[in-house]
C-alpha positions, -999 to 999 in steps of 0.1 A, spaced: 234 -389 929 262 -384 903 256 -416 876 287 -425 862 288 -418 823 304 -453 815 280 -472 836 251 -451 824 261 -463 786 259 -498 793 230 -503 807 210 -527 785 177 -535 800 168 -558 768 172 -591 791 148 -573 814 122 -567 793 125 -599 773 117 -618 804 88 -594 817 75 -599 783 80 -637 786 61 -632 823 34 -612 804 23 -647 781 23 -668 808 6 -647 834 -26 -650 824 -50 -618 824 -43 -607 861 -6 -616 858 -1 -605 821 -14 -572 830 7 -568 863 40 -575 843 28 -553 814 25 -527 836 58 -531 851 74 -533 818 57 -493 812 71 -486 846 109 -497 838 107 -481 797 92 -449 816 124 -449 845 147 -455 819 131 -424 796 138 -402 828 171 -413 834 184 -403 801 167 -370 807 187 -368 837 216 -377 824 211 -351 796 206 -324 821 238 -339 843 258 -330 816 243 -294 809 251 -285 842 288 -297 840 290 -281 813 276 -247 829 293 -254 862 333 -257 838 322 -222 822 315 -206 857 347 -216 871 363 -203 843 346 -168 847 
């Protein structure tokens, strides 16, 4: 799946965390775990996707040279 540069830029997941954050306090100890752990889970997909992205563009950038050759 190609992600689209622009759309990958503005991707803010801020208002997502805020509010698993806010779900954390008023989850209590089962629920403020649960959304803790989801809030890992979302920083951690986000982490990859910018390593993805990274590596999308390497490969453009290798595929433009090959063509080229």
């Amino acid at each position: 799946m190609v992600i689209n540069p622009e759309l990958r830029d503005r991707m803010d997941l801020s208002i997502a965390l805020e509010t698993m954050e806010r779900l954390q306090q008023e989850g209590g100890d089962l629920g403020g775990i649960y959304w803790h752990k989801i809030s890992l889970l979302l920083k951690s997909a986000e982490t990859y996707r910018e390593r993805a992205a990274v590596a999308e563009d390497k490969l453009e950038q290798i595929a433009a040279v090959l063509r080229f050759q």
